[in-house]
ROMIDREN-241268 format. One record per residue (C-alpha): x, y, z; residue in three letters; residue number from 1; chain. Coordinates in steps of 0.05 Angstrom, whole numbers, plus 5000, padded with zeros to 4 digits. Layout:
// residues N
<pt u="X" v="Y" w="Z" res="Ala" n="NUM" chain="A"/>
...
//
This chain:
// residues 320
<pt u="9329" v="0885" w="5779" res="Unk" n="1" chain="A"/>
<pt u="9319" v="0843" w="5846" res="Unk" n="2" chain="A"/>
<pt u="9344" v="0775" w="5856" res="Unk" n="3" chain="A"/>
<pt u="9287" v="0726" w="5860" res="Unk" n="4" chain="A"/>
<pt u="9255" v="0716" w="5926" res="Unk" n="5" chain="A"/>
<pt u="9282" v="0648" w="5953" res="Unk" n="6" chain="A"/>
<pt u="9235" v="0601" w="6008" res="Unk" n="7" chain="A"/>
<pt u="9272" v="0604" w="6074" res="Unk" n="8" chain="A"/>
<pt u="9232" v="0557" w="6117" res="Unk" n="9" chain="A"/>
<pt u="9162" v="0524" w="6119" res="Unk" n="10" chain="A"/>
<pt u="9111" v="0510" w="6180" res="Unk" n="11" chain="A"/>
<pt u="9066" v="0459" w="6200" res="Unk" n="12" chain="A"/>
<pt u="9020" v="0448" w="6259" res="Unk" n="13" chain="A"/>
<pt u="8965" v="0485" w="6241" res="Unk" n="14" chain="A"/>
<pt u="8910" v="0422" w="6221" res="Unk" n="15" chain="A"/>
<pt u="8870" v="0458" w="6165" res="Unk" n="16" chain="A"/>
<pt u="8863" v="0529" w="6116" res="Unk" n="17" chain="A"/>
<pt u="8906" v="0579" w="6136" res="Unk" n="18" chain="A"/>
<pt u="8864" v="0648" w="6142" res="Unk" n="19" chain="A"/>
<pt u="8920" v="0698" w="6165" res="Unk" n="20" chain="A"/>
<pt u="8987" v="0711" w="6178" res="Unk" n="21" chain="A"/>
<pt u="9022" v="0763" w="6225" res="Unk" n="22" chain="A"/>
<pt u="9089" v="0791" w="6241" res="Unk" n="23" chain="A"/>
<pt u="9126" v="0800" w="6311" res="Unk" n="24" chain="A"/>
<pt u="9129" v="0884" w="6312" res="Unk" n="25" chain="A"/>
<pt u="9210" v="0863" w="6314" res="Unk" n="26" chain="A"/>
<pt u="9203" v="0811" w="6273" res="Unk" n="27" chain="A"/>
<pt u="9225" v="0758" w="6322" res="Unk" n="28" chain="A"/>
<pt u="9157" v="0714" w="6312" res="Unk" n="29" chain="A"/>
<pt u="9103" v="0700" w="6266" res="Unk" n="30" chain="A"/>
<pt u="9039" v="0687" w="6284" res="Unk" n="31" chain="A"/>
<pt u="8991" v="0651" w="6236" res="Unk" n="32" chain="A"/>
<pt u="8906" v="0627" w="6255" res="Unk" n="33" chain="A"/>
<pt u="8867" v="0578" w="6219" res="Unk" n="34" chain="A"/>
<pt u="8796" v="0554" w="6207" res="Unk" n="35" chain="A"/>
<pt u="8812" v="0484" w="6257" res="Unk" n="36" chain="A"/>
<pt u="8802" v="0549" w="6307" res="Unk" n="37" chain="A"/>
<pt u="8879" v="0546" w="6334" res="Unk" n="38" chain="A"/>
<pt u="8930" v="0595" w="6328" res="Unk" n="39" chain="A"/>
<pt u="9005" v="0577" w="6324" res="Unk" n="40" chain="A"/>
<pt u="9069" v="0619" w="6339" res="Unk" n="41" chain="A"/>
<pt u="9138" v="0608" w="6320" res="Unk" n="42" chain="A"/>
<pt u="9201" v="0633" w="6337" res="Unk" n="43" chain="A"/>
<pt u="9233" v="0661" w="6271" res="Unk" n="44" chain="A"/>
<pt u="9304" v="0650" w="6313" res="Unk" n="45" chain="A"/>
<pt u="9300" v="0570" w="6335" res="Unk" n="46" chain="A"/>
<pt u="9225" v="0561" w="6293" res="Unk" n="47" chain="A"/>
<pt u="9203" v="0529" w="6367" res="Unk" n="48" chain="A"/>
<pt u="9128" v="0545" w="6368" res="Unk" n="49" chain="A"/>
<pt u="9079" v="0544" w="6414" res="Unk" n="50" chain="A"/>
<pt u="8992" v="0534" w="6407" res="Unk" n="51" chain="A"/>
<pt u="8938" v="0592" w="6428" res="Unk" n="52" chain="A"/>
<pt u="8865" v="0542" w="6429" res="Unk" n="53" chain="A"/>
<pt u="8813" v="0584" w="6456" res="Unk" n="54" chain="A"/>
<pt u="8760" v="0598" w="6401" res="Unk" n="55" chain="A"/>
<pt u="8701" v="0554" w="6385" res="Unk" n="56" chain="A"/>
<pt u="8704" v="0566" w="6311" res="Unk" n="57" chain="A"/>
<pt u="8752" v="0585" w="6255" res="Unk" n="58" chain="A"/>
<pt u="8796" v="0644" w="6275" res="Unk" n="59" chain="A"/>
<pt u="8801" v="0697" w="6219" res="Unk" n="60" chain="A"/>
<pt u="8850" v="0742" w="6234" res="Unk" n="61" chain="A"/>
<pt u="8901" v="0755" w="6285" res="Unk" n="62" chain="A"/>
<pt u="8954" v="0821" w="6300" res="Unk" n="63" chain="A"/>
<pt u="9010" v="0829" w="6349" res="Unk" n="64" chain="A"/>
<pt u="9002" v="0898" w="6399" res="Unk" n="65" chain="A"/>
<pt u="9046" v="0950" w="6358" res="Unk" n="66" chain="A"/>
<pt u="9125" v="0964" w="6390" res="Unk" n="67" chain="A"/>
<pt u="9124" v="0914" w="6440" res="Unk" n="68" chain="A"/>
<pt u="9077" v="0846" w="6410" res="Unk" n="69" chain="A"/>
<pt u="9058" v="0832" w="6481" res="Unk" n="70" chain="A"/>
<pt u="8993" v="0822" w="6461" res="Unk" n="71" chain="A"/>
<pt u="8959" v="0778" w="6411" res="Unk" n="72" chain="A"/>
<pt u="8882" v="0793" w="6386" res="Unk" n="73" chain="A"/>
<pt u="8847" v="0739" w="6357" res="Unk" n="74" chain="A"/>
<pt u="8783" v="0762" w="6313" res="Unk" n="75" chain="A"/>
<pt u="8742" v="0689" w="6307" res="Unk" n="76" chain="A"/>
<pt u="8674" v="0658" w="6268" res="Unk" n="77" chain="A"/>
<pt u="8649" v="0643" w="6336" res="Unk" n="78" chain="A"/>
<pt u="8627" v="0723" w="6345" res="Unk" n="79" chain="A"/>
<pt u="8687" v="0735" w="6401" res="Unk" n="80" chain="A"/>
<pt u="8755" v="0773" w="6401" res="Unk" n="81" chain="A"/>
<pt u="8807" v="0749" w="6450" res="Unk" n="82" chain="A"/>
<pt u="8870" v="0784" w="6475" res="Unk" n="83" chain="A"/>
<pt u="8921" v="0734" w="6486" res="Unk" n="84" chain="A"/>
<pt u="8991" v="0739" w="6526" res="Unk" n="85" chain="A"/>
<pt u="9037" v="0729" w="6478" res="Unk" n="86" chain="A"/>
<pt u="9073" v="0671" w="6526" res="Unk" n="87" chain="A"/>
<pt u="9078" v="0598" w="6524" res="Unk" n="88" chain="A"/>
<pt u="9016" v="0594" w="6576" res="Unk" n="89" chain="A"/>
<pt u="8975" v="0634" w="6533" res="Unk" n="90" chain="A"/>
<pt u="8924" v="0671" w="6576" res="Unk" n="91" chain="A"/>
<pt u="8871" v="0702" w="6543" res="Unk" n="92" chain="A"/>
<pt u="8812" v="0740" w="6556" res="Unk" n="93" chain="A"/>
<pt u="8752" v="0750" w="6505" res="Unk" n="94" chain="A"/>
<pt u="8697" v="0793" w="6491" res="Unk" n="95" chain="A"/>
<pt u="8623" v="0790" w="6443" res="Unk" n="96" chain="A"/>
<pt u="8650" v="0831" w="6395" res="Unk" n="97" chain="A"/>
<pt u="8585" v="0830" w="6345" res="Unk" n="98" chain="A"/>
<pt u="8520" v="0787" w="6328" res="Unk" n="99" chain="A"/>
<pt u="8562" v="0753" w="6266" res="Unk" n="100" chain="A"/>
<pt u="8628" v="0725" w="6253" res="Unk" n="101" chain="A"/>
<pt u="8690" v="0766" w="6270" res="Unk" n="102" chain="A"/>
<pt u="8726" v="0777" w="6203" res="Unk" n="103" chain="A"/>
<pt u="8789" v="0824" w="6223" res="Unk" n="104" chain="A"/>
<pt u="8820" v="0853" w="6281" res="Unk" n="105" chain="A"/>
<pt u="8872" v="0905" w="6285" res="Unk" n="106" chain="A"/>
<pt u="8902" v="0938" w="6339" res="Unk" n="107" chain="A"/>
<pt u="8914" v="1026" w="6326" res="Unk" n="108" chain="A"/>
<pt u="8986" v="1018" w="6311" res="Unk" n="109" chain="A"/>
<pt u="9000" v="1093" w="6334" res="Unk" n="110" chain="A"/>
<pt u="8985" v="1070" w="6415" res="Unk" n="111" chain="A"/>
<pt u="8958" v="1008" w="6414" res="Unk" n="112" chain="A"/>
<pt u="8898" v="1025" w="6459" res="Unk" n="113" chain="A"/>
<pt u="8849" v="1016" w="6413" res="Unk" n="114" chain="A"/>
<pt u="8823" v="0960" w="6371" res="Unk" n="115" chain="A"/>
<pt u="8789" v="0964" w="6305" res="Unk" n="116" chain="A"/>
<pt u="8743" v="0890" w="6283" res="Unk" n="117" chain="A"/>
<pt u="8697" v="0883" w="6221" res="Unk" n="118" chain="A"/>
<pt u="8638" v="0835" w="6216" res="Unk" n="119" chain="A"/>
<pt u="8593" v="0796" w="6182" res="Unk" n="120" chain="A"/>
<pt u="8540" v="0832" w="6215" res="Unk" n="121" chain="A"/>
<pt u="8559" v="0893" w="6170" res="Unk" n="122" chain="A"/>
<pt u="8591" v="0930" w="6221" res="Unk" n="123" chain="A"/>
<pt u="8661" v="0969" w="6244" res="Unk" n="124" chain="A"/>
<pt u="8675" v="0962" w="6314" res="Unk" n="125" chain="A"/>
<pt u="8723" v="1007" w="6352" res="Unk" n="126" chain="A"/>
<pt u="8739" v="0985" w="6427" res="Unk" n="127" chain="A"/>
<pt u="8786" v="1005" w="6477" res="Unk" n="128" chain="A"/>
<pt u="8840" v="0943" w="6494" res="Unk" n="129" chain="A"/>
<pt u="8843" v="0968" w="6564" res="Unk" n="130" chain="A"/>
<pt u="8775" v="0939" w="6590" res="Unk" n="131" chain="A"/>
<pt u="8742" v="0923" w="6524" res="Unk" n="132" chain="A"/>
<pt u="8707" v="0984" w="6522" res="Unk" n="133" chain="A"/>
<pt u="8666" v="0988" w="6463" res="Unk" n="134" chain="A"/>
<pt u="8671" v="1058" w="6434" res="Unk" n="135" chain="A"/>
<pt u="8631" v="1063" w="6368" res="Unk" n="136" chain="A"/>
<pt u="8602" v="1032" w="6314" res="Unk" n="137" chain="A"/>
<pt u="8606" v="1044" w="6232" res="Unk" n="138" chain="A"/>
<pt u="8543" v="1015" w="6201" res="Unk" n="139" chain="A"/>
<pt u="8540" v="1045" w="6131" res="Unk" n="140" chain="A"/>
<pt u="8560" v="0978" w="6096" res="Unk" n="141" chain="A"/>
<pt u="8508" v="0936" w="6061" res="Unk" n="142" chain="A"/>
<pt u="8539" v="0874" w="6063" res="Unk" n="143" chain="A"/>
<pt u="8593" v="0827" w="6100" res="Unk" n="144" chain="A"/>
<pt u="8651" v="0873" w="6126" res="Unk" n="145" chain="A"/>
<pt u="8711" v="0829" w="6102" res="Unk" n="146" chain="A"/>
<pt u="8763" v="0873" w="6133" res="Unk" n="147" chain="A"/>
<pt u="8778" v="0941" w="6166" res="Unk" n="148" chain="A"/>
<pt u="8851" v="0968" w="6177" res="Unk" n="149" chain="A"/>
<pt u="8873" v="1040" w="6213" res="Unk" n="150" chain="A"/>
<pt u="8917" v="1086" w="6173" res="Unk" n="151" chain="A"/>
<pt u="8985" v="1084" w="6192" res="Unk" n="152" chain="A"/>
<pt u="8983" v="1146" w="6234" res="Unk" n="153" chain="A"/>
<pt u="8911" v="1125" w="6261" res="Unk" n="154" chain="A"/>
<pt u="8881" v="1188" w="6227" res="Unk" n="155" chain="A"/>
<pt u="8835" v="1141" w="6175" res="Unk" n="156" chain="A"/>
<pt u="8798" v="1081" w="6176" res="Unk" n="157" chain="A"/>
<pt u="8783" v="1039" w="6109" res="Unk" n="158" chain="A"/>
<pt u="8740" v="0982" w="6108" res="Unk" n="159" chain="A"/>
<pt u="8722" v="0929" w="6045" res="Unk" n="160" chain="A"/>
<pt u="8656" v="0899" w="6039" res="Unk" n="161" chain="A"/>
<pt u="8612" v="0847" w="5992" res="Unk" n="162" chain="A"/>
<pt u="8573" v="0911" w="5972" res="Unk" n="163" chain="A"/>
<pt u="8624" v="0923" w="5935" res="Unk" n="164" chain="A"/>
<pt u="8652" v="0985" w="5966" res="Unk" n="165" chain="A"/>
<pt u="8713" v="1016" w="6008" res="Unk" n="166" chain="A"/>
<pt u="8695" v="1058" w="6042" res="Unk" n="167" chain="A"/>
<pt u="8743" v="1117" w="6077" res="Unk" n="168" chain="A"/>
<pt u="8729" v="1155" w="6144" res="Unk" n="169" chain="A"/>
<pt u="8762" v="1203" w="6194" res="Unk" n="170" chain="A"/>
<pt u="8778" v="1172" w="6255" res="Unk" n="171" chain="A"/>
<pt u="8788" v="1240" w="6291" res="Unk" n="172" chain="A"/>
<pt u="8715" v="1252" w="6285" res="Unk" n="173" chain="A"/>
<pt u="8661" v="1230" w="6343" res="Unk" n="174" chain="A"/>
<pt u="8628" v="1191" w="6292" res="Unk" n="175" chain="A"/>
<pt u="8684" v="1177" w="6233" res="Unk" n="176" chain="A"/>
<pt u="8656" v="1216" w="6186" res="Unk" n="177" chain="A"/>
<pt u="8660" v="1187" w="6112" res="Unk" n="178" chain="A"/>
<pt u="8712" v="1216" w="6076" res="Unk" n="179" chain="A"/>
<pt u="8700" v="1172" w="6003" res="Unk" n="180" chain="A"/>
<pt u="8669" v="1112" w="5974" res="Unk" n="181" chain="A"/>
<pt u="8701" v="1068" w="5914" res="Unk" n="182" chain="A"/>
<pt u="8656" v="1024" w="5889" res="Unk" n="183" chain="A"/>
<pt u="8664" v="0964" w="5842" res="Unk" n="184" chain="A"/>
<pt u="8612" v="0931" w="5815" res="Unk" n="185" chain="A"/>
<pt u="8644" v="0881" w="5778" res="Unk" n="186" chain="A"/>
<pt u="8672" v="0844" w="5841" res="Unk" n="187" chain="A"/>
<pt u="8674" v="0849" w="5919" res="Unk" n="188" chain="A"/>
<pt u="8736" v="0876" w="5957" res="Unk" n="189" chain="A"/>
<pt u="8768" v="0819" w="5996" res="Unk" n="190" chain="A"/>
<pt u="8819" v="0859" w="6036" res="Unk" n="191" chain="A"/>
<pt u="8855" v="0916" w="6030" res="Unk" n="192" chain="A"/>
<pt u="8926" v="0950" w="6058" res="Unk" n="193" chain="A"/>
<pt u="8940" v="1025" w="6075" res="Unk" n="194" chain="A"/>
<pt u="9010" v="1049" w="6045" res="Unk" n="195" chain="A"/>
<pt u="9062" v="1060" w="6095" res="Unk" n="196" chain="A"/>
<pt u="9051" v="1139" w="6076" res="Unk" n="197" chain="A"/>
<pt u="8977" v="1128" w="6079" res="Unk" n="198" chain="A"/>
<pt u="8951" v="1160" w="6024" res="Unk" n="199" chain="A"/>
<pt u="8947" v="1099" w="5976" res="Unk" n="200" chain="A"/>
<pt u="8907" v="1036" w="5990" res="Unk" n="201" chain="A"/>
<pt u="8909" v="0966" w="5957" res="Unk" n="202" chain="A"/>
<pt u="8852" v="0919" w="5950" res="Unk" n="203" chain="A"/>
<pt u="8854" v="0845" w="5932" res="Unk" n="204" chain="A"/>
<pt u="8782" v="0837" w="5892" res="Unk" n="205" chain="A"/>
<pt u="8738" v="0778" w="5881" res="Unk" n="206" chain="A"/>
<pt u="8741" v="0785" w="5804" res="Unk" n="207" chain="A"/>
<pt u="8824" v="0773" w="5801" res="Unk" n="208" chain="A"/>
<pt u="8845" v="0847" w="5811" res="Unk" n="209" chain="A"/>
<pt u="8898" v="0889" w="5848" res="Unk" n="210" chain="A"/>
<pt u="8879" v="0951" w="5862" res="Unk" n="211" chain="A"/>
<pt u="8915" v="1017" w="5886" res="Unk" n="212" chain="A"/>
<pt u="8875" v="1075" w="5895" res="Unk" n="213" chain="A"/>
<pt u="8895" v="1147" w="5908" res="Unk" n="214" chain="A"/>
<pt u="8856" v="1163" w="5988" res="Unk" n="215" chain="A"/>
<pt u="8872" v="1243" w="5978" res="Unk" n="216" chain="A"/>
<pt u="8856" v="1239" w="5901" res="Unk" n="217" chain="A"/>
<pt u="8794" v="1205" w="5905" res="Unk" n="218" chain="A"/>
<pt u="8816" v="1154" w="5844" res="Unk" n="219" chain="A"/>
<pt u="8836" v="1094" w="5825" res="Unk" n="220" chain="A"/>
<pt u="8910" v="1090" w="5819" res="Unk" n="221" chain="A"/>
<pt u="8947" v="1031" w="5791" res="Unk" n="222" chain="A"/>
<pt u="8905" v="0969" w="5764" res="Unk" n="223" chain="A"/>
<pt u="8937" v="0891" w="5756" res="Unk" n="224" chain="A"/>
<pt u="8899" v="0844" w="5725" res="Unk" n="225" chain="A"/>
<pt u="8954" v="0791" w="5730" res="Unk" n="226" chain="A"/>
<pt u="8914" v="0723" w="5776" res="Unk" n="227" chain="A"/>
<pt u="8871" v="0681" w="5755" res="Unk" n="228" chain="A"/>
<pt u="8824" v="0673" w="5814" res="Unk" n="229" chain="A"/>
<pt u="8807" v="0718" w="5873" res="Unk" n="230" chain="A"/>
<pt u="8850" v="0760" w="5900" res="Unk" n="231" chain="A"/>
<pt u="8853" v="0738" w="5977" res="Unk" n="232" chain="A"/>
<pt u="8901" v="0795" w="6014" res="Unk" n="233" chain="A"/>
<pt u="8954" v="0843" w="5988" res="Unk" n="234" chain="A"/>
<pt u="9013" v="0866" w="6037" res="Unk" n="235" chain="A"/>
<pt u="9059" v="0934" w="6018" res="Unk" n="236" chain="A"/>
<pt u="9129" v="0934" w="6032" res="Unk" n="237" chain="A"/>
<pt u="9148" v="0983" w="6090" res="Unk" n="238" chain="A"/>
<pt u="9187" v="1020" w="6032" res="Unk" n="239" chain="A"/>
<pt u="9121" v="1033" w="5999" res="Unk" n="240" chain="A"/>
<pt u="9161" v="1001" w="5928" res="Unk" n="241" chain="A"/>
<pt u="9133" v="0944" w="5921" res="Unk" n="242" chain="A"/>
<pt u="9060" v="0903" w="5934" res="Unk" n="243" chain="A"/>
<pt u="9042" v="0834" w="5951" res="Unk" n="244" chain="A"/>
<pt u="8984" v="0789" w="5926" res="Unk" n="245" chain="A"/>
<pt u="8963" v="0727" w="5949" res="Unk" n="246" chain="A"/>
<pt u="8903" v="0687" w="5907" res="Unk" n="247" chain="A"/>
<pt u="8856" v="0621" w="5903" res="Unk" n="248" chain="A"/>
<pt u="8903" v="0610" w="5836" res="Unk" n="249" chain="A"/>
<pt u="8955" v="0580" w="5879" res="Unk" n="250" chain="A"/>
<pt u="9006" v="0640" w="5866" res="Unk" n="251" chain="A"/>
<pt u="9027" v="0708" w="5903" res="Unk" n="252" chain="A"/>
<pt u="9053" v="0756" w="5864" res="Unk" n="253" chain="A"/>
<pt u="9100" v="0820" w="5879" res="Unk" n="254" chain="A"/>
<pt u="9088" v="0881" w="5838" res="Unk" n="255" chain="A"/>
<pt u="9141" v="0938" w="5834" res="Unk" n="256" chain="A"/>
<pt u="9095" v="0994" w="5838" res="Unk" n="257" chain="A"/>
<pt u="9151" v="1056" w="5811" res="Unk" n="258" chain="A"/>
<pt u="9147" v="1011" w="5742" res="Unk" n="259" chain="A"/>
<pt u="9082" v="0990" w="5755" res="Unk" n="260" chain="A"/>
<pt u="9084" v="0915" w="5735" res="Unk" n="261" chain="A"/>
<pt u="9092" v="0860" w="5763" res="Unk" n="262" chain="A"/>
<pt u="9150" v="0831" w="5771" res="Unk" n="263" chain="A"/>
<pt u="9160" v="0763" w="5813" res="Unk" n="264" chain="A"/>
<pt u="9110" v="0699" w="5810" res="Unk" n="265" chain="A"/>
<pt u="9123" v="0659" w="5871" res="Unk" n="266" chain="A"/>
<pt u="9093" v="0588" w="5863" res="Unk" n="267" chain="A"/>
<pt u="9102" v="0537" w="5927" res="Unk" n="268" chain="A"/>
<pt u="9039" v="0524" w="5961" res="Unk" n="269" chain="A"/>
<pt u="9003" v="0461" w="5934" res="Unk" n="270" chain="A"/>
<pt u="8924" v="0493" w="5946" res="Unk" n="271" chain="A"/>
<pt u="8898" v="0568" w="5938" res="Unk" n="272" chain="A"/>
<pt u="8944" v="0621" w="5980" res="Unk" n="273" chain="A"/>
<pt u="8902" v="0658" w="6029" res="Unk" n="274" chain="A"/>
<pt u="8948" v="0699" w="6075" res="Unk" n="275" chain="A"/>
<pt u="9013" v="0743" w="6047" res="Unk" n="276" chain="A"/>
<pt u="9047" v="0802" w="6086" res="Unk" n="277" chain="A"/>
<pt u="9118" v="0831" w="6086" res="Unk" n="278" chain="A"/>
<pt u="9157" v="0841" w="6153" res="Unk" n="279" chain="A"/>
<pt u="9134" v="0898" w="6174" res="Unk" n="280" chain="A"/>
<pt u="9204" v="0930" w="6199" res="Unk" n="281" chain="A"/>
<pt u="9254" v="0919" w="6144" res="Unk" n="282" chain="A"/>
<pt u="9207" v="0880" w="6087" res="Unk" n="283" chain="A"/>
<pt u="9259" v="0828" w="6085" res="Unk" n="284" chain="A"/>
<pt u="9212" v="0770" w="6089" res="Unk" n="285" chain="A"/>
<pt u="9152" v="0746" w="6067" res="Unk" n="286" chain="A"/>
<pt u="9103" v="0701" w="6097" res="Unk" n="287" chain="A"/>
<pt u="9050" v="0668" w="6067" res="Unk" n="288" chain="A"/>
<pt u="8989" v="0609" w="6084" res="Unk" n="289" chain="A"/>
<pt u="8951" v="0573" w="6036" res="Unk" n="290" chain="A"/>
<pt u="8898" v="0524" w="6037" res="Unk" n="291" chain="A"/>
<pt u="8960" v="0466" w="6055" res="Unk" n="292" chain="A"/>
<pt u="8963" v="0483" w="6120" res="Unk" n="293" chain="A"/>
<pt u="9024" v="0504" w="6115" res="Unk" n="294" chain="A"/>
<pt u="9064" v="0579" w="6130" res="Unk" n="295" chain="A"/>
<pt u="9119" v="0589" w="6077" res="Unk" n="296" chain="A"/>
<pt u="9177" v="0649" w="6094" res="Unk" n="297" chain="A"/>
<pt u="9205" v="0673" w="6038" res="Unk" n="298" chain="A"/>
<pt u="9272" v="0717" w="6027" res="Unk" n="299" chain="A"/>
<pt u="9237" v="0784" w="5993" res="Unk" n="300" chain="A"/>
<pt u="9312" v="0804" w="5964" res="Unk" n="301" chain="A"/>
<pt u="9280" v="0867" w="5943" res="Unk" n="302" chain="A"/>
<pt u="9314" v="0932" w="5933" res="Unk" n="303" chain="A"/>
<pt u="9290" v="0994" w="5957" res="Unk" n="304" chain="A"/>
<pt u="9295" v="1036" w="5889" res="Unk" n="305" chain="A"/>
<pt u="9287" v="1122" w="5893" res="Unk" n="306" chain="A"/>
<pt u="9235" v="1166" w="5946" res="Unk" n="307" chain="A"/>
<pt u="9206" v="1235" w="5930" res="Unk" n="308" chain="A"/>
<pt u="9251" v="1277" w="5954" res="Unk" n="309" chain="A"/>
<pt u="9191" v="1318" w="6001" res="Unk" n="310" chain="A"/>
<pt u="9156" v="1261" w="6037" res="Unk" n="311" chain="A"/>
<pt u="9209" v="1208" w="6035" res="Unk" n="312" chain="A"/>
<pt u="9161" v="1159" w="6006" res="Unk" n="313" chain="A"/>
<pt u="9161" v="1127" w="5935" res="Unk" n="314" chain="A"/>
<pt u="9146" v="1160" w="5872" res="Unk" n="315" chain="A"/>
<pt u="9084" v="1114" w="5851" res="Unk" n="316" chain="A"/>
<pt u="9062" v="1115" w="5776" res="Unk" n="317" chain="A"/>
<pt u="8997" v="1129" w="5753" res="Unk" n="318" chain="A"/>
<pt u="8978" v="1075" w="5695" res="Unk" n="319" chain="A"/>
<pt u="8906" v="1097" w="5697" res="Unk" n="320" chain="A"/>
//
């Protein structure tokens, strides 16, 4: 059994909710926007921080360029994108992206020339960074689009909606071709995370759930009932052993997913958490943001426990 993650450090300076958190590629910075329409980065070295103000309305999401985290993209309520210079000066440049708030931006983390951004205008975006090219659209959702992430090779896009449904398309096709819909009825997907061997995805759900389902299977996977509110974002350790949960209850939650159970309750944040990830390098941290304003970093002290022996990746267990 793991030790208990232990808080490392907490950050102010952002003025209200906290709506997402990002890591530094190398894990030298995190990066976290709110709704006061500010986004903040700090030095995970000397914590010195700097302000990106820029956007006319809450900012949503945010995600460092992949390898090198020169740039920063900004996804915002005000309908824009912006591509920052990840530099005390800050120079951006920004884009209409849609007709409706921006909800998530992401960039393709196999080259980093494309970017992927989800809307309340139903919509998936994909544009090129170079230029801000817009490439195609994805308008099969019947609702909001809360989020929309790239697989980890590139190969897949999922998206979560307030219809209800992920959906699951081929990004190597002209016009991503849809691969699979889950639906839920019973609550809406609130954002989702691919596994770092991309054939699993999690999805925090309005209704309290976890969810892991099975992309290549076509079924649900692994099911955790364990919040009690809305489940706001979920975050896989670059092992693939273990998942994050962050939730309006005020808690996150880590859930070993070989045993499938949960198995660490991390309580700090005085509101609802809205934001959780792992570093994405070695999984050694956590950050999260909650309705406090404030960005927690945690100490994940979690083990990496046994990997199939073919693909290298965990052996998850079906509980379904």
């Amino acid at each position: 059994m793991p030790s208990d993650p232990s808080l490392l450090h907490h950050y102010r300076g952002l003025s209200d909710d906290i709506t997402h958190i990002a890591f530094h590629p190398k894990e030298t910075q995190i990066a976290a926007s709110a709704t006061d329409g500010n986004i903040l980065v700090w030095s995970t070295t000397d914590n010195k921080a700097f302000k990106f103000s820029g956007h006319s309305s809450p900012v949503n999401c945010i995600a460092f360029s992949p390898t090198s985290g020169r740039l920063i993209a900004s996804a915002s309520s005000d309908r824009s994108v912006r591509l920052w210079v990840n530099s005390v000066r800050g120079d951006s440049d920004s884009f209409r992206a849609h007709n409706a708030p921006v909800r998530y931006v992401e960039f393709n983390p196999v080259d980093g020339q494309h970017l992927l951004t989800a809307s309340d205008d139903k919509s998936v975006k994909l544009w090129t960074v170079d230029r801000r090219k817009f490439i195609s659209s994805i308008s099969d959702h019947k609702n909001w689009v809360r989020c929309a992430r790239f697989s980890p090779d590139g190969r897949l896009i999922a998206s979560c909606s307030d219809d209800s449904t992920v959906r699951v398309y081929d990004n190597r096709t002209p016009s991503s071709k849809c691969l699979h819909v889950f639906t839920d009825q019973k609550g809406s997907p609130l954002h989702l995370d691919f596994h770092p061997g991309g054939n699993c995805i999690a999805v925090g759900t309005s209704d309290k759930k976890v969810k892991v389902f099975d992309v290549r299977m076509r079924k649900l996977q692994q099911l955790y009932s364990s919040h009690d509110d809305a489940v706001t974002q979920v975050s896989f350790h670059p092992s693939g052993n273990f998942l994050a949960s962050s939730s309006l209850d005020g808690s996150m939650k880590i859930f070993d997913l070989l045993e499938a159970r949960p198995v660490f309750d991390l309580l700090g944040h005085e509101k609802p958490v809205t934001a959780v990830v792992f570093s994405p390098k070695t999984g050694s941290t956590i950050a999260s943001g909650g309705k406090d304003s404030l960005v927690f970093l945690w100490q994940s002290n979690l083990k990496v426990l046994r990997r199939n022996e073919e693909t290298g990746m965990p052996c998850l267990k079906y509980i379904m």
